[in-house]
DRENPA-3360 file (N, C-alpha, C; in nm, 2 decimals, always signed):
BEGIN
1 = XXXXXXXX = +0.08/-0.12/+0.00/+0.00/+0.00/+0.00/+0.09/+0.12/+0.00 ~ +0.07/+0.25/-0.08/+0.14/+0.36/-0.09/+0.10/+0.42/+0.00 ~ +0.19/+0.49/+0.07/+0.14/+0.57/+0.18/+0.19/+0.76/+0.13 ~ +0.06/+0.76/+0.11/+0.10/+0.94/+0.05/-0.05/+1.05/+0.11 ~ -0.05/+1.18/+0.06/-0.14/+1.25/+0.06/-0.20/+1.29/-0.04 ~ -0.28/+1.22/-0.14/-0.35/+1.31/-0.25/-0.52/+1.28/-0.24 ~ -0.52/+1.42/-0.33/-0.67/+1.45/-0.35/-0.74/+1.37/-0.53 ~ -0.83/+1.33/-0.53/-0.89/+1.29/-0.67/-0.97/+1.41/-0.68;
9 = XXXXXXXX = -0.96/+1.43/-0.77/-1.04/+1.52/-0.83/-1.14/+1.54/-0.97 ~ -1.30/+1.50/-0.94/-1.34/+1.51/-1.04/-1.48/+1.60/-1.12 ~ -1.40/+1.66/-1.23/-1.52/+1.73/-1.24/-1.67/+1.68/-1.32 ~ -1.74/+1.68/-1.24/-1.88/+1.63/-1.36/-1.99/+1.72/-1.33 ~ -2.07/+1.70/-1.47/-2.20/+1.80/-1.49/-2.34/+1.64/-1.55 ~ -2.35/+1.63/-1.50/-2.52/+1.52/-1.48/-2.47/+1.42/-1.52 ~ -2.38/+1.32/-1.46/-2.29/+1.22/-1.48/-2.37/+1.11/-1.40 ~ -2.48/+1.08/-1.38/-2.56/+0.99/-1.26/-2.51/+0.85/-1.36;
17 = XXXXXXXX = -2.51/+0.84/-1.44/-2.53/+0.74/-1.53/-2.35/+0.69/-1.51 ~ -2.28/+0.72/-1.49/-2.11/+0.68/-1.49/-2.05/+0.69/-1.34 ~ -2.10/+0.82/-1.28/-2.03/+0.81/-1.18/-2.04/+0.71/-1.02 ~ -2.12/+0.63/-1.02/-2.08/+0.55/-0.96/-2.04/+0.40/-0.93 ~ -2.04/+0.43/-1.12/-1.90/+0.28/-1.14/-1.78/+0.32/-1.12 ~ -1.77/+0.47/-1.12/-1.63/+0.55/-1.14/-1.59/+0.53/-0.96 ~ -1.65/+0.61/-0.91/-1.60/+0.60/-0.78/-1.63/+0.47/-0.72 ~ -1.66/+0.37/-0.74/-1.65/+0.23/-0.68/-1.53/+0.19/-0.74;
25 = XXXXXXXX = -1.46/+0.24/-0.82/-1.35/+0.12/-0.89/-1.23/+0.21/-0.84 ~ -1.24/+0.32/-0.74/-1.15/+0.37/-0.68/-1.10/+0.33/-0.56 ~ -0.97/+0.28/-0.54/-0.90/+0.26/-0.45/-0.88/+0.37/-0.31 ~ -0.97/+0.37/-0.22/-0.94/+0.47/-0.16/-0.86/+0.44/-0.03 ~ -0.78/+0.32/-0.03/-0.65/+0.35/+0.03/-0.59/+0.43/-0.01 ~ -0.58/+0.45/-0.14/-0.42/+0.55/-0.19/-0.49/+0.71/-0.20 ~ -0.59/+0.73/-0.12/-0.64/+0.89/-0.13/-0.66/+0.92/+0.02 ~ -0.62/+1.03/+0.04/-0.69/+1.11/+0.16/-0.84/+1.16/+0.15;
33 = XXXXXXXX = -0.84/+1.22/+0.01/-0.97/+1.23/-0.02/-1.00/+1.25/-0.15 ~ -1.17/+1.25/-0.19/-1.26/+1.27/-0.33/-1.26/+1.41/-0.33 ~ -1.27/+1.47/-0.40/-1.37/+1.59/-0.47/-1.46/+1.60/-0.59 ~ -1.58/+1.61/-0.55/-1.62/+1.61/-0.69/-1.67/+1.76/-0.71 ~ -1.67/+1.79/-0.82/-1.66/+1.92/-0.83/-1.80/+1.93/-0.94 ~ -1.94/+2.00/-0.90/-2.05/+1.96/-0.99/-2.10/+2.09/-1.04 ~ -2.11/+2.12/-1.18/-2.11/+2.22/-1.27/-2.28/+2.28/-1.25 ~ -2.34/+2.23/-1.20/-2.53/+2.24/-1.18/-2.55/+2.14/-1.25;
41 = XXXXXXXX = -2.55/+2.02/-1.18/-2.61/+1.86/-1.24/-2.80/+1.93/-1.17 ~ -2.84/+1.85/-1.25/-2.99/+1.82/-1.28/-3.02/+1.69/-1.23 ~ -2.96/+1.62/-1.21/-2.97/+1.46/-1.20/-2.95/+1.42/-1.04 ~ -2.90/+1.30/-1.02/-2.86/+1.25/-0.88/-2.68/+1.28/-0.90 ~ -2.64/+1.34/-0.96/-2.49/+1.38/-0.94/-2.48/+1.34/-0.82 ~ -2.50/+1.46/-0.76/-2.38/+1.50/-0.65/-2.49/+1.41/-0.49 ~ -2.59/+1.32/-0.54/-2.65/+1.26/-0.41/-2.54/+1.14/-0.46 ~ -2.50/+1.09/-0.58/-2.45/+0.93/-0.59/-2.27/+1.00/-0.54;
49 = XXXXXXXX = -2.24/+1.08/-0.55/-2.12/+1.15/-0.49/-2.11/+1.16/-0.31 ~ -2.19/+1.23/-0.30/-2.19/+1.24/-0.16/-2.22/+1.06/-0.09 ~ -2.30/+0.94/-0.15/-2.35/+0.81/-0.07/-2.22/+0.75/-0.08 ~ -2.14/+0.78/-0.24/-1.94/+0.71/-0.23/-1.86/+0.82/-0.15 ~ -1.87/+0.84/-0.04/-1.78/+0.96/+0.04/-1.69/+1.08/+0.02 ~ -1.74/+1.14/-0.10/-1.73/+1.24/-0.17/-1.75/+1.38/-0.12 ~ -1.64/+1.44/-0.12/-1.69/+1.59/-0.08/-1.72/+1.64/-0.23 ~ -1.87/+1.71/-0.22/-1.91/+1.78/-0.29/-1.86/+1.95/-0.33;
57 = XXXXXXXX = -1.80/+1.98/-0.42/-1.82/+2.15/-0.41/-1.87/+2.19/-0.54 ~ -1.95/+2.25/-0.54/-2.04/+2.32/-0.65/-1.95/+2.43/-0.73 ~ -1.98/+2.45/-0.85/-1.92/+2.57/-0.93/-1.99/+2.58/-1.03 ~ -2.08/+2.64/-1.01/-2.20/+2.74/-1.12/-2.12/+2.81/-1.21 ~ -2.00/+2.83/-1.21/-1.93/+2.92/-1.37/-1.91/+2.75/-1.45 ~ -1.93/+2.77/-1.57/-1.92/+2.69/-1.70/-1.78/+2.70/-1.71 ~ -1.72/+2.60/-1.75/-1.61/+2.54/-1.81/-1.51/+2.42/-1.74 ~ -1.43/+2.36/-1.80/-1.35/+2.26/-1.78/-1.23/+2.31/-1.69;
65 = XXXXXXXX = -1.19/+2.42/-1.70/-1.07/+2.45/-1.67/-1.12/+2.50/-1.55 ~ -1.24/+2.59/-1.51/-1.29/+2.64/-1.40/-1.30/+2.53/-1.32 ~ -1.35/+2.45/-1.35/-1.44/+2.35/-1.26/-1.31/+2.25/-1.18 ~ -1.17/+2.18/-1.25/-1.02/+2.17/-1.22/-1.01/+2.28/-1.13 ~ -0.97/+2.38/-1.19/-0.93/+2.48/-1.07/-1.01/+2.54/-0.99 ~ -1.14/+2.48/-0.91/-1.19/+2.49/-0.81/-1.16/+2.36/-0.71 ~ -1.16/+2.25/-0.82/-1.12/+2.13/-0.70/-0.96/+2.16/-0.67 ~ -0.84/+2.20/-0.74/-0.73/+2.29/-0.71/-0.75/+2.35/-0.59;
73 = XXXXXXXX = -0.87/+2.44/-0.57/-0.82/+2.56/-0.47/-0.87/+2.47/-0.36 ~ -0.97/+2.37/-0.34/-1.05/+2.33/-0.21/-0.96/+2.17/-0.17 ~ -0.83/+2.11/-0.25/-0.77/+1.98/-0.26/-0.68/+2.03/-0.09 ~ -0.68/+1.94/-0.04/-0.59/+1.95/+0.08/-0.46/+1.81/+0.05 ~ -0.47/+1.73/-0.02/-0.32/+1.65/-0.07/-0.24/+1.73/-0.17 ~ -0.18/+1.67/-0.10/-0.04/+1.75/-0.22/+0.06/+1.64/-0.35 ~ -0.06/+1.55/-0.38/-0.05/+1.54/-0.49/-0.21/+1.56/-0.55 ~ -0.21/+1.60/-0.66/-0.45/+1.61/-0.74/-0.37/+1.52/-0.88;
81 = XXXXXXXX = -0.51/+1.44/-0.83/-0.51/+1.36/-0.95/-0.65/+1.39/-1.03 ~ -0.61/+1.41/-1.14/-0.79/+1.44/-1.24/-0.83/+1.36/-1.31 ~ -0.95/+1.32/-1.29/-1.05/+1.20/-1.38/-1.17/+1.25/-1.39 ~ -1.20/+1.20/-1.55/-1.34/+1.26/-1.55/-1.43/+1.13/-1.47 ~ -1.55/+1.21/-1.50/-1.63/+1.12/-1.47/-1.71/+1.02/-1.53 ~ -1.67/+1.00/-1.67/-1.76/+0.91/-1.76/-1.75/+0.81/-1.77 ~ -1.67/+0.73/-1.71/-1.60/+0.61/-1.68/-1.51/+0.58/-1.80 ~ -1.44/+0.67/-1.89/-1.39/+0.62/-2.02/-1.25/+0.60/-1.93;
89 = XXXXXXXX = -1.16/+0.65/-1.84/-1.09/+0.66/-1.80/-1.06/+0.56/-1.67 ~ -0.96/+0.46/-1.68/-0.98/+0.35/-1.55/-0.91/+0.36/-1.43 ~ -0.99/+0.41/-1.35/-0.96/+0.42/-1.14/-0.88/+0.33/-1.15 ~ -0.88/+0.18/-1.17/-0.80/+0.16/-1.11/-0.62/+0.16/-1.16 ~ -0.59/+0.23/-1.25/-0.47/+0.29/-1.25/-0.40/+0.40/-1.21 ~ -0.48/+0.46/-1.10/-0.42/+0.55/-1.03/-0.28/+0.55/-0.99 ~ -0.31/+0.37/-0.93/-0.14/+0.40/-0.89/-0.02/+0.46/-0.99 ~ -0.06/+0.38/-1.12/+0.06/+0.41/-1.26/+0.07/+0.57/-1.27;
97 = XXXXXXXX = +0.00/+0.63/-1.21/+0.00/+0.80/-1.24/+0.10/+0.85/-1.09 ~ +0.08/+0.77/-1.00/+0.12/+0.86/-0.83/+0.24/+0.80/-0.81 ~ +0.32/+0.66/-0.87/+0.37/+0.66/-0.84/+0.53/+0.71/-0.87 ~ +0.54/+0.72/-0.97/+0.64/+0.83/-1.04/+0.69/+0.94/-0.94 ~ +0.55/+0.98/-0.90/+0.59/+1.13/-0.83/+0.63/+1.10/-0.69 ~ +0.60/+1.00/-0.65/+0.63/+0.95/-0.50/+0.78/+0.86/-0.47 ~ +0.81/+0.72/-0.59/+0.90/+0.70/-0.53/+1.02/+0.77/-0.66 ~ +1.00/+0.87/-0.75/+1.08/+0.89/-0.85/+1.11/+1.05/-0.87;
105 = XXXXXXXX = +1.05/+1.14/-0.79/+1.04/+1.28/-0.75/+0.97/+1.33/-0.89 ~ +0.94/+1.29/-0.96/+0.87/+1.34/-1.10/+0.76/+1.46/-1.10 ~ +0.74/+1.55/-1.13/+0.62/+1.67/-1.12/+0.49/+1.66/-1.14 ~ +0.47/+1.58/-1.27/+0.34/+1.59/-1.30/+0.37/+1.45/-1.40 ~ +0.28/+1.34/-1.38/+0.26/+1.22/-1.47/+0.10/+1.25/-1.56 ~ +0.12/+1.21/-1.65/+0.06/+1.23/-1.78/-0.03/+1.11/-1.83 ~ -0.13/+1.05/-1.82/-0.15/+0.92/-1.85/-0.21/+0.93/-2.06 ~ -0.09/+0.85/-2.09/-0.14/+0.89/-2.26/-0.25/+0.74/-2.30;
113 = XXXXXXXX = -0.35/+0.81/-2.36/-0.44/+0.70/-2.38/-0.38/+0.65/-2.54 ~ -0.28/+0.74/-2.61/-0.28/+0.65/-2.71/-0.12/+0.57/-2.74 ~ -0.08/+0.57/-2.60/+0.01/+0.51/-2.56/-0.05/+0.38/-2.53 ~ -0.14/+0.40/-2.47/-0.21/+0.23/-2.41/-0.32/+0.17/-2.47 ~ -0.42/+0.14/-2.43/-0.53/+0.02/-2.50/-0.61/+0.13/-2.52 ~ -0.72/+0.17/-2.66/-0.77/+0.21/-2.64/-0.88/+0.12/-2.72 ~ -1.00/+0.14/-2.62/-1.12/+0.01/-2.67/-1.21/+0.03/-2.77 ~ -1.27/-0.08/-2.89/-1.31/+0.00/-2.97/-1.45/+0.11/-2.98;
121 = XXXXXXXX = -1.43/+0.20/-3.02/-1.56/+0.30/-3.00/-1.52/+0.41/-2.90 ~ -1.41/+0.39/-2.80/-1.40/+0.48/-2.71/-1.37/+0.60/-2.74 ~ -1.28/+0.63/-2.84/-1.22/+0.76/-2.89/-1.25/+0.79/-3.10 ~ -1.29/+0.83/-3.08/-1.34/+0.89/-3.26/-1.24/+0.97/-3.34 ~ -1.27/+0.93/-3.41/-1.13/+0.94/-3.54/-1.05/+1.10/-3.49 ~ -1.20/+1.22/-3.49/-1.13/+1.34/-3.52/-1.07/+1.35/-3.35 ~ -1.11/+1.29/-3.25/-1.06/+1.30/-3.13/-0.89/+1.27/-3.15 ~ -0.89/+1.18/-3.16/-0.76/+1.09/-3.21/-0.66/+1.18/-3.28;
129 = XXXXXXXX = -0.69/+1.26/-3.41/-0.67/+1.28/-3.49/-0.57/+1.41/-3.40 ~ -0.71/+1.50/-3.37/-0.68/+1.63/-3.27/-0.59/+1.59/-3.14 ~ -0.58/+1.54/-3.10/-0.47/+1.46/-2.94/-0.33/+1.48/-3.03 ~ -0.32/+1.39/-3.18/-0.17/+1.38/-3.23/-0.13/+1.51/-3.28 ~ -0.21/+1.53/-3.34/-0.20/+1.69/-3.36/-0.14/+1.82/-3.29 ~ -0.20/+1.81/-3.13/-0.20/+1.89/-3.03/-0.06/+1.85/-2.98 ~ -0.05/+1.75/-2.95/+0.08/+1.67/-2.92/+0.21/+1.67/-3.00 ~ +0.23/+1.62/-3.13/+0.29/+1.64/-3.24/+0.35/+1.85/-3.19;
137 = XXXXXXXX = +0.23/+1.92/-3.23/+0.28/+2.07/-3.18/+0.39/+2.10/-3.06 ~ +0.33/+2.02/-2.89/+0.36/+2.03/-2.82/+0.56/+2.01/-2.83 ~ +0.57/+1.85/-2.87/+0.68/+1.83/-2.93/+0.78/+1.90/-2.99 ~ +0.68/+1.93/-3.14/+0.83/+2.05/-3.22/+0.83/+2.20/-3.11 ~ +0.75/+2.24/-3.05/+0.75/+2.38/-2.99/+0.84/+2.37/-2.88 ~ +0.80/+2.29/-2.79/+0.78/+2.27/-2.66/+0.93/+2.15/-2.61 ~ +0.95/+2.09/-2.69/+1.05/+2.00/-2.69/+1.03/+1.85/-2.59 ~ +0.91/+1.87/-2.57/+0.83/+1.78/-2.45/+0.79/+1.62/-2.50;
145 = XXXXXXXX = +0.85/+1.50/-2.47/+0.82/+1.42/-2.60/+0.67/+1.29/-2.55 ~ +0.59/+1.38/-2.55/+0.44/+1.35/-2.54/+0.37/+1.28/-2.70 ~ +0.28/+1.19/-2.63/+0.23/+1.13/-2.75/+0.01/+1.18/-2.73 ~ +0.00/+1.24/-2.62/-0.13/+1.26/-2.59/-0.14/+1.38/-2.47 ~ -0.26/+1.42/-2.50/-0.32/+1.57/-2.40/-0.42/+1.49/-2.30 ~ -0.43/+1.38/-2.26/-0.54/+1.35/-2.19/-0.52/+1.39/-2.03 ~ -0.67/+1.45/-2.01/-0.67/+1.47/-1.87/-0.63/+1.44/-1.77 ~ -0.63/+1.28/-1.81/-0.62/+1.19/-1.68/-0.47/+1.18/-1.63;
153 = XXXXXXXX = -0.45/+1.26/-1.54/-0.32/+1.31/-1.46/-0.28/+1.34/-1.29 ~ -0.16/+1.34/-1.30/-0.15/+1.34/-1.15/-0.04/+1.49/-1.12 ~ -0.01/+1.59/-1.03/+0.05/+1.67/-1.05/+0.10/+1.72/-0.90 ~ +0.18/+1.74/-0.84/+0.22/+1.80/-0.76/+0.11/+1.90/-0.72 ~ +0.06/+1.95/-0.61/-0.02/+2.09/-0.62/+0.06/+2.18/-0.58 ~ +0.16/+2.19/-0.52/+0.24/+2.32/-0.50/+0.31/+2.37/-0.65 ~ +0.33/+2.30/-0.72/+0.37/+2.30/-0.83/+0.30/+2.40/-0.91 ~ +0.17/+2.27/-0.95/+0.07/+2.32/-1.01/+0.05/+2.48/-0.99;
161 = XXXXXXXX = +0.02/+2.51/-0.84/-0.04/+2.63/-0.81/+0.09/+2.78/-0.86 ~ +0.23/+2.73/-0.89/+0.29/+2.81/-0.91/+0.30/+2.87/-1.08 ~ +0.20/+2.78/-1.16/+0.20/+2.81/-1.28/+0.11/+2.95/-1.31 ~ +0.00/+2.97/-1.22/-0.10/+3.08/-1.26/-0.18/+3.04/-1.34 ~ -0.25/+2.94/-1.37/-0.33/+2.90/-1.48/-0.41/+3.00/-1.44 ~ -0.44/+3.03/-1.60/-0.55/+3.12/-1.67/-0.68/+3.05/-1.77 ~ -0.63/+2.91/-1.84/-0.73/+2.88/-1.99/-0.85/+2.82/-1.86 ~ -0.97/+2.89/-1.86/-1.09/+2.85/-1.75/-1.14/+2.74/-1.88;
169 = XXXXXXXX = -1.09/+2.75/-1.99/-1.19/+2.61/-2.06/-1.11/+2.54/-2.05 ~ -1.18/+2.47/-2.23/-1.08/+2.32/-2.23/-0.94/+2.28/-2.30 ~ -0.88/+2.49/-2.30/-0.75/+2.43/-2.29/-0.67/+2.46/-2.16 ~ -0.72/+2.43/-2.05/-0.65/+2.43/-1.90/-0.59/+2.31/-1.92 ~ -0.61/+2.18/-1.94/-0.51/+2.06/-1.96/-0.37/+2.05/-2.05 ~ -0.36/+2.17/-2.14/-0.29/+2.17/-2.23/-0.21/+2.33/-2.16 ~ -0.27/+2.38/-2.10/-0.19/+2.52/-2.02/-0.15/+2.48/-1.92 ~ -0.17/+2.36/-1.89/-0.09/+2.28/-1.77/+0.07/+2.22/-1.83;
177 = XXXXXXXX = +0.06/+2.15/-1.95/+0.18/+2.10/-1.98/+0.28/+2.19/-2.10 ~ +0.22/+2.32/-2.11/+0.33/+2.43/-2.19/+0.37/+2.52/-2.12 ~ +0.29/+2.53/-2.00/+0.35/+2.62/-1.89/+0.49/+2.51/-1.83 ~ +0.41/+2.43/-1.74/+0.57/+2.31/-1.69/+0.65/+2.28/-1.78 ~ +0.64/+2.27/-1.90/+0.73/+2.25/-2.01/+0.87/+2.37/-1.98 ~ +0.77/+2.48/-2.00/+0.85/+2.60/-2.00/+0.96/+2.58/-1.86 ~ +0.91/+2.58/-1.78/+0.96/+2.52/-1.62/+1.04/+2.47/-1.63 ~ +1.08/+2.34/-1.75/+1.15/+2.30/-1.69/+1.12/+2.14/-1.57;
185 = XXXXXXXX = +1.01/+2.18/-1.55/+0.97/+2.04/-1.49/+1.00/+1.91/-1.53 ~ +1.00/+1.79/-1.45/+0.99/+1.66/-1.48/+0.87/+1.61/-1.49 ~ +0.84/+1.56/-1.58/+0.72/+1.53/-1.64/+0.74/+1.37/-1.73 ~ +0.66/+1.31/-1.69/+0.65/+1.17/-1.72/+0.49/+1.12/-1.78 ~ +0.51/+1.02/-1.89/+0.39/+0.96/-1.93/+0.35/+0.83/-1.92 ~ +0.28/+0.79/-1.89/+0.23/+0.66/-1.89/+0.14/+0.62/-1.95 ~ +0.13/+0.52/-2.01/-0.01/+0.43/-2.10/-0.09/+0.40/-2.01 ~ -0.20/+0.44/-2.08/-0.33/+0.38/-1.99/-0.45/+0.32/-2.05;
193 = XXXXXXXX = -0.56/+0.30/-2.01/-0.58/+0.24/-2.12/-0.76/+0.33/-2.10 ~ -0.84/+0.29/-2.20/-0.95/+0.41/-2.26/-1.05/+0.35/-2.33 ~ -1.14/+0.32/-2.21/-1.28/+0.30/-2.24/-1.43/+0.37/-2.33 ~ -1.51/+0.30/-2.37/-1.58/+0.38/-2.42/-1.66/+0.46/-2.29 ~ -1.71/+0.55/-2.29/-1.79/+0.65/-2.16/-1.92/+0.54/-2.14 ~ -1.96/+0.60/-2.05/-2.08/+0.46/-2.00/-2.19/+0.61/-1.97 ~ -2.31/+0.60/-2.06/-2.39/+0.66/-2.04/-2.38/+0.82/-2.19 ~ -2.45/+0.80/-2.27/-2.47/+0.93/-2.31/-2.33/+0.93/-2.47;
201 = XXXXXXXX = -2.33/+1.07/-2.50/-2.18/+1.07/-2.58/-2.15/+1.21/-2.50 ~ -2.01/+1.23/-2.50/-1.91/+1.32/-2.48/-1.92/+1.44/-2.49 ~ -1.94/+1.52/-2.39/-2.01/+1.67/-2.42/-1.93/+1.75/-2.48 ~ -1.77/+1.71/-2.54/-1.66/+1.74/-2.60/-1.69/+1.68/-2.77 ~ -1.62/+1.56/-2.71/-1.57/+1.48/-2.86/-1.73/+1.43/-2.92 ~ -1.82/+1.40/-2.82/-1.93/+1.39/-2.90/-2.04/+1.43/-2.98 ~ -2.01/+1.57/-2.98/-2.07/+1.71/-3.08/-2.01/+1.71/-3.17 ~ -2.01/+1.82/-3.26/-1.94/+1.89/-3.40/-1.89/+2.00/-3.28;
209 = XXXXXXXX = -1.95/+2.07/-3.23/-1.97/+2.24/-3.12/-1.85/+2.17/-3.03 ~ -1.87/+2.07/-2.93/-1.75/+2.06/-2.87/-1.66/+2.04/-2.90 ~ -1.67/+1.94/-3.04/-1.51/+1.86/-3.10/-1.44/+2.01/-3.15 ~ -1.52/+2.13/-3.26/-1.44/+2.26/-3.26/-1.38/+2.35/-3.16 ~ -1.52/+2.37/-3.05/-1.47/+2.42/-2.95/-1.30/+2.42/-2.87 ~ -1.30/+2.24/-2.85/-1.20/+2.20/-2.77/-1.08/+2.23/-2.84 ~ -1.08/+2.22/-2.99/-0.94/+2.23/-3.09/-0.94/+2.39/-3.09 ~ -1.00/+2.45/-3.10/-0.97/+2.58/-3.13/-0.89/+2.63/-2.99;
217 = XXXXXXXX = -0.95/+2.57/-2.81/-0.90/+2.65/-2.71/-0.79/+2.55/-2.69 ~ -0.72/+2.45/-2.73/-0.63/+2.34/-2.76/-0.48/+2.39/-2.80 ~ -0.52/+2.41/-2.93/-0.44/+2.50/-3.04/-0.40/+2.60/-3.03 ~ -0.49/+2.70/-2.96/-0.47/+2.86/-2.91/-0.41/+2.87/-2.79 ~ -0.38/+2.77/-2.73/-0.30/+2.77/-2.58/-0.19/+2.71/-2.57 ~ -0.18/+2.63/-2.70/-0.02/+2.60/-2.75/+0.03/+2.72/-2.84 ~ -0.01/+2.76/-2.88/+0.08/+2.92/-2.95/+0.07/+3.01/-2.85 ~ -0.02/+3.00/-2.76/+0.03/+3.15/-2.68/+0.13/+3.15/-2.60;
225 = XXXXXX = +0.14/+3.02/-2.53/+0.23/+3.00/-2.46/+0.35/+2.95/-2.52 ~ +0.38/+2.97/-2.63/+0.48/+2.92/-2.70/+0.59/+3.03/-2.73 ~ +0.56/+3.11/-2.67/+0.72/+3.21/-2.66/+0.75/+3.25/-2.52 ~ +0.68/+3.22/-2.43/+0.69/+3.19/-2.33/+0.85/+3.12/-2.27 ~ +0.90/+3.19/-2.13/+1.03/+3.14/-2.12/+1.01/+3.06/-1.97 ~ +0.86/+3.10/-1.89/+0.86/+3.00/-1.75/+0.88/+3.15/-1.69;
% end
């Protein structure tokens, strides 16, 4: 058993249908504690959160990056790990993300889904397409040798907190790794592997509105921070 301090952190908006295979397949020996962070769910969110021992905190502002950096400001471990809530992403490889940072001093571990298994249906062409893309960028810019942008990560929080994140959407995961890039940080990736979501499609990848959305705040947050010195 690892013996450390971190916080899970996750954010969901009317996830009743996933989140409580998600938090049952979580190991909560290796956490101090949950957060779930609920955008104004409509549903049994945040009652199936609170029955798996979940601290609840609400955040009525819209976006991805807002809703992260509220579970950020209210996390009391000092490692945050982020998973969504749709079950596409698997609890139980938490450890493969914490442990880098615990027995290997590493900054922030990276879980690449297209490094690992991805099952079929889970991820859609333009999704796929957009991750090498973003990544590929990160690479020639950034010198960072990443094969994926996926959320599903673990980060120091004193760290984290010294970057200043600004992107409140959904490019805060990608202003996460061109800011530490800049840093200088150690940063590590791991394969993981990538389910299809359980319940619904992808309020992102499963639109046309989100799949542009996401590429356009993606792309614009690897060029801005791309002359950036840290």
């Amino acid at each position: 058993m690892l013996n450390l301090d971190a916080t899970l952190v996750i954010p969901a908006l009317d996830e009743e249908e996933s989140l409580g295979y998600v938090l049952e397949a979580v190991d909560m020996d290796l956490l101090s504690e949950i957060i779930l962070v609920d955008g104004g769910s409509s549903d049994r969110t945040i009652d199936i959160a609170r029955e798996h021992g979940a601290r609840v905190v609400q955040e009525p502002r819209r976006g991805y990056g807002r809703a992260c950096a509220t579970g950020v400001a209210h996390a009391q471990g000092e490692i945050v790990i982020f998973l969504d809530a749709d079950g596409a992403d698997d609890p139980s490889q938490i450890p493969n993300l914490i442990t880098p940072i615990i027995k290997e001093g590493v900054d922030m571990v990276l879980g690449s889904r297209l490094a690992g298994n991805i099952y079929p249906g889970a991820m859609p062409w333009h999704q796929k397409f957009g991750n090498q893309l973003s990544a590929g960028l990160i690479r020639l810019i950034y010198g960072l040798p990443i094969s994926d942008l996926s959320p599903f990560r673990s980060v120091l929080r004193s760290k984290l907190l010294e970057l200043d994140m600004q992107e409140m959407t959904y490019g805060w995961p990608t202003e996460m790794i061109t800011k530490s890039a800049r840093k200088g940080w150690r940063i590590q990736e791991v394969p993981v592997d990538y389910h299809p979501r359980i319940g619904g499609r992808s309020k992102i990848s499963g639109t046309v509105r989100g799949t542009i959305l996401a590429t356009y705040y993606i792309l614009r947050t690897i060029i801005k921070y791309s002359g950036s010195k840290g």
